[in-house]
C-alpha positions in Angstrom: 42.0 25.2 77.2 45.0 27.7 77.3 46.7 26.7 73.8 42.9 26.2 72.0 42.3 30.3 73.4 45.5 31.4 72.3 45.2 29.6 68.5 41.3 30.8 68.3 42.2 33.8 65.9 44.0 31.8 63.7 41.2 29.1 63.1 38.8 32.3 62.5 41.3 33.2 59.7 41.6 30.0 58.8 38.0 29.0 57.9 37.2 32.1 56.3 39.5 31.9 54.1 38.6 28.6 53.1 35.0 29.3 52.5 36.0 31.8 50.0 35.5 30.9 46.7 37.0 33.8 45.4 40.9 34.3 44.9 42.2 35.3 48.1 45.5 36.5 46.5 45.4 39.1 43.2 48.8 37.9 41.9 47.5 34.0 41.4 44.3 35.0 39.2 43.3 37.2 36.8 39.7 36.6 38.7 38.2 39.6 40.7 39.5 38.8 44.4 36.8 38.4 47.3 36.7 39.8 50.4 39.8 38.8 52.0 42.7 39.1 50.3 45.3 38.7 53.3 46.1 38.1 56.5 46.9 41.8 57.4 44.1 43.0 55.4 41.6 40.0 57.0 42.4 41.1 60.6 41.9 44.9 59.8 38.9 44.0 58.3 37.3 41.6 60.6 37.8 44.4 63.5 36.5 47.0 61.4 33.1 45.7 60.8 33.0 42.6 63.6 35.0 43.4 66.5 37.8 42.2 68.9 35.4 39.3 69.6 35.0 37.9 66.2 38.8 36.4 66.7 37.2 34.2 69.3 33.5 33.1 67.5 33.0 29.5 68.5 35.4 29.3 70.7 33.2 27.6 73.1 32.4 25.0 70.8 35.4 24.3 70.0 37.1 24.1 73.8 34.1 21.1 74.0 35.2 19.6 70.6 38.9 19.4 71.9 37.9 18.5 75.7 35.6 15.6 74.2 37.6 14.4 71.1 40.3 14.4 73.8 38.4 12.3 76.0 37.0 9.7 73.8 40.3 9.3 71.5 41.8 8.2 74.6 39.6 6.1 76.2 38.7 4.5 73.0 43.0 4.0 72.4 43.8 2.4 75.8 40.1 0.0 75.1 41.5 -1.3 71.5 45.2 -1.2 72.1 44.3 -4.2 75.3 41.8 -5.9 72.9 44.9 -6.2 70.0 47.2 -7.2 73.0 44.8 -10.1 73.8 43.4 -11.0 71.0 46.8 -11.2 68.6 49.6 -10.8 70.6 51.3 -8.0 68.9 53.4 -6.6 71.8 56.7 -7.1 69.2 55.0 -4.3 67.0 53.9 -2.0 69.2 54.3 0.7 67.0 52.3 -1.1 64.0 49.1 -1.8 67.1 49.7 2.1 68.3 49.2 3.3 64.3 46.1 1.0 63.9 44.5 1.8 67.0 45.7 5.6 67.0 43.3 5.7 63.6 40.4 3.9 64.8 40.2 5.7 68.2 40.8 9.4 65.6 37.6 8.2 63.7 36.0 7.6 67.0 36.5 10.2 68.6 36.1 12.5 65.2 32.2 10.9 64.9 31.5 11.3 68.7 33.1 15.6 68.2 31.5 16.4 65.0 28.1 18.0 66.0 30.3 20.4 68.1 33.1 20.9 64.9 29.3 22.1 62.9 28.6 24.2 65.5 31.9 25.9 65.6 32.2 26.2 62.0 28.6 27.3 61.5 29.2 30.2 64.1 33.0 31.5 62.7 30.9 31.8 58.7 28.2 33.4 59.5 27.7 37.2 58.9 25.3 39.7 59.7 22.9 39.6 60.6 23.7 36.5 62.6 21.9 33.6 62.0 22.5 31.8 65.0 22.4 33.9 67.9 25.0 31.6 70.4 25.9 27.8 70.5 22.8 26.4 72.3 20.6 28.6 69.4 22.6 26.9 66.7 21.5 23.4 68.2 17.6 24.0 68.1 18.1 26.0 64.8 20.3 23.0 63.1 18.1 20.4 64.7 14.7 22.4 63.1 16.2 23.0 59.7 18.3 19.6 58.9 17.4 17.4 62.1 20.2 15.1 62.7 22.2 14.8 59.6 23.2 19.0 59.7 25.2 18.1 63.1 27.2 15.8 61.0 27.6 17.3 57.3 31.5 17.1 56.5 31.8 13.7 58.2 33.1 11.3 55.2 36.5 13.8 55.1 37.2 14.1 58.6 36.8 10.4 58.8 39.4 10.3 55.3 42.1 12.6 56.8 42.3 11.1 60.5 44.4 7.6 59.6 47.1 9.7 57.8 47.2 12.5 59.5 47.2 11.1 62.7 50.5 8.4 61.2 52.1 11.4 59.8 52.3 13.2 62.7 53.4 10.0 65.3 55.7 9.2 62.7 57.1 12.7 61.8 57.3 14.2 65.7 59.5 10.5 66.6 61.8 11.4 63.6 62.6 14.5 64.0 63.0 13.9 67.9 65.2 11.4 67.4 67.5 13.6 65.1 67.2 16.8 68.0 68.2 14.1 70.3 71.5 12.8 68.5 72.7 15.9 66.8 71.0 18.8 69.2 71.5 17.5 72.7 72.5 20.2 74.5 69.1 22.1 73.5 67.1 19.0 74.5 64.5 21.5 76.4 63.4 22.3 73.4 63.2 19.3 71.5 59.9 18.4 72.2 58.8 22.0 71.7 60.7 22.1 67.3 59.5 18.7 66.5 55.7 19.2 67.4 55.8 22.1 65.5 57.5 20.2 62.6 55.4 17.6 62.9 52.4 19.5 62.8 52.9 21.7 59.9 53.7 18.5 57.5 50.9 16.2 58.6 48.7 19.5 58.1 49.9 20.3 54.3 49.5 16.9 53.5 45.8 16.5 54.4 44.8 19.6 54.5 42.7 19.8 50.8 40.4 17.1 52.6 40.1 19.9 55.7 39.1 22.5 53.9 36.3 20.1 52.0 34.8 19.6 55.5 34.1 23.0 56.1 32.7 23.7 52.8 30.3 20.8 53.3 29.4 22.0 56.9 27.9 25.5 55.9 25.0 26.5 54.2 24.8 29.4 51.4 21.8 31.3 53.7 24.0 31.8 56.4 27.1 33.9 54.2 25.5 37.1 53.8 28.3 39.9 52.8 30.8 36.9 51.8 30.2 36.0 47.6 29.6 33.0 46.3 28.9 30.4 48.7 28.2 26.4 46.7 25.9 23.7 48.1 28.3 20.9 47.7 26.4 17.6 47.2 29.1 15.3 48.6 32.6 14.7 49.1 33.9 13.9 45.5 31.9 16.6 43.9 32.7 19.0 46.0 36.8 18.2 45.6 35.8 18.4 41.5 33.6 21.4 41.7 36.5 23.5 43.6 39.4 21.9 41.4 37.5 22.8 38.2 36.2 26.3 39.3 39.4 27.3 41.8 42.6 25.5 40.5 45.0 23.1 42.6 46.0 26.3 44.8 42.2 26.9 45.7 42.3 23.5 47.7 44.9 25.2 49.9 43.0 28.9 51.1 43.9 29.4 54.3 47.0 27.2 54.8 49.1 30.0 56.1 46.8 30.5 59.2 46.6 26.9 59.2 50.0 26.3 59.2 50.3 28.7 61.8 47.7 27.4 64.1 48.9 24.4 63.7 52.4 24.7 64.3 51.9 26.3 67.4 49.1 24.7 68.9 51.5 21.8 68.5 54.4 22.8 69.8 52.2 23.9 72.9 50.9 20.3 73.3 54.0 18.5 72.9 55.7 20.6 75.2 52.9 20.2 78.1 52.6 16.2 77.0 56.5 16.2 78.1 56.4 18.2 80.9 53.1 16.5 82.2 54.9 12.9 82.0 58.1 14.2 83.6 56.7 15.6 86.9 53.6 13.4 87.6 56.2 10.6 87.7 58.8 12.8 90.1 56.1 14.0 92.3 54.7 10.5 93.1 58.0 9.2 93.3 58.7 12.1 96.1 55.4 11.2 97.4 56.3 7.0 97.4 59.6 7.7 99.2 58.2 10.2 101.9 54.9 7.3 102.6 57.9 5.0 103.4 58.8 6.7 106.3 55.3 7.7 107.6 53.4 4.8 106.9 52.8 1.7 108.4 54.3 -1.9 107.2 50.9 -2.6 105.6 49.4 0.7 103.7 53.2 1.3 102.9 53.3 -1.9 100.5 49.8 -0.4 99.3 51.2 3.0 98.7 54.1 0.4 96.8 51.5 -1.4 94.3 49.8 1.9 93.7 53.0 3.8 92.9 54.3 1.3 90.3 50.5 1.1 88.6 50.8 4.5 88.0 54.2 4.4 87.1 53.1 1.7 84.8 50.4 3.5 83.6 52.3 6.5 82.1 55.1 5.1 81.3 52.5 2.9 78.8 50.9 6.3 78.0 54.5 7.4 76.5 54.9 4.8 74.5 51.1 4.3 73.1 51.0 7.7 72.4 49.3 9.8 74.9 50.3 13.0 72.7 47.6 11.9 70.1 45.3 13.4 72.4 46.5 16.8 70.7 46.7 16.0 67.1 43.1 17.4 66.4 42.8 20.2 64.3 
């Protein structure tokens, strides 16, 4: 809840600079430029005519899109990994089972968060006046206008992006930990702390054309008032031709900067809290364990035994499965 507050501003940025369809900076096109043309001049601007609060629009939509893609990526990730264990034996290639299940539980979890990624996006675009007056408003006013498919407009990319973005991080953040590890040891503190950040920033330039696709195709044109041009994209592919043929290569990448920065930190955060989390949950119940042995009777201290090493066992296996894809959501 702590790192999605702190990173809020940034996504604000972030998506309005992607719905832009004007040229954000002067020097790239001859074009007239739209309303933001910065990050400086963005954040002036926003206060000016919205407030300190605007940094934070649909911020509670988006602490239940991380709490519940959270959730479900890892329930759904523990269910599939046990049903590849079982049903082909593929313990020797655990890390070709985490990649596989990693994406499938992303796509999951990315269908099962999506009406609450609408609602946050629909709430950060919107101008004045405001269209939707709060989150629960912009459920009954979605669900009058566009019944069930508005709560999942933008869903074919999100689905796209999630098995490489979520390999390109796994892969990236082990990399360049290894390499902190062997060359950087006596900074290992940070370690964790670098390589999310690293590994966050590349998986996010990689994919990120297909990110900013999924916000286009999640607003409507009635709710940018004061913003220009605002397209009804009829689908994935036409959208990706319609801004490539209208806005250039760079226009697929609006916003990257507060992207890259959001990213990068909200990463870093993750990792670091992923590590730390591991670390002490297994020397507080092994403190616990040792103290049980001298308080406990001969029976509930061989209980206190079996539960110690199935939780040991249990996040030792998150370590190695993954557990920090819980945080790779943008």
């Amino acid at each position: 809840m702590a790192t999605r507050a702190i990173v809020q501003p940034f996504d604000v940025l972030k998506i309005r600079f992607q719905l832009q369809e004007e040229p954000i900076y002067t020097r790239i096109s001859k074009l007239q430029p739209g309303k933001y043309t910065g990050i400086l001049q963005s954040i002036r601007l926003i206060f000016k005519e919205e407030g300190v609060t605007a940094f934070w629009k649909g911020h509670i939509p988006a602490q239940g899109l991380s709490a519940v893609y959270g959730l479900v990526q890892f329930a759904s990730f523990e269910f599939l990994t046990k049903r590849f264990d079982l049903l082909f034996n593929m313990k020797t290639q655990s890390e070709v089972v985490d990649f596989l299940c990693g994406a499938a539980s992303g796509c999951i979890a990315t269908t099962s968060a999506m009406p609450l990624d609408v609602i946050r996006t629909r709430l950060i675009a919107q101008g004045e006046p405001k269209i939707y007056r709060g989150s629960f408003h912009a459920v009954t006013k979605i669900w009058q206008d566009e019944k069930i498919y508005g709560f999942f407009r933008g869903l074919t990319p999100s689905l796209v992006q999630i098995a490489p973005y979520v390999g390109l991080q796994f892969t990236s953040y082990n990399i360049m930990k290894k390499l902190w590890d062997n060359y950087l040891q006596e900074h290992e503190s940070s370690g964790s702390l670098v390589s999310g950040v690293f590994a966050g920033i590349f998986a996010k330039i990689v994919i990120y054309p297909l990110d900013l696709i999924r916000h286009r195709l999640q607003v409507n044109p009635s709710i940018r008032h004061g913003f220009g041009t605002t397209s009804l994209y009829q689908g994935m592919t036409r959208a990706f031709m319609q801004i490539l043929k209208n806005e250039k290569l760079h226009g697929m990448f609006k916003g990257l900067l507060p992207s890259m920065m959001k990213a990068g930190l909200s990463s870093g955060l993750s990792f670091t809290c992923y590590e730390f989390i591991l670390i002490y949950s297994l020397d507080i119940f092994e403190g616990i364990t040792n103290t049980s042995q001298l308080l406990m009777p001969l029976e509930l201290n061989s209980l206190s035994h079996r539960v110690h090493f199935d939780f040991r066992d249990l996040l030792v296996r998150l370590k190695r499965k993954g557990f920090k894809q819980l945080f790779f959501f943008l």
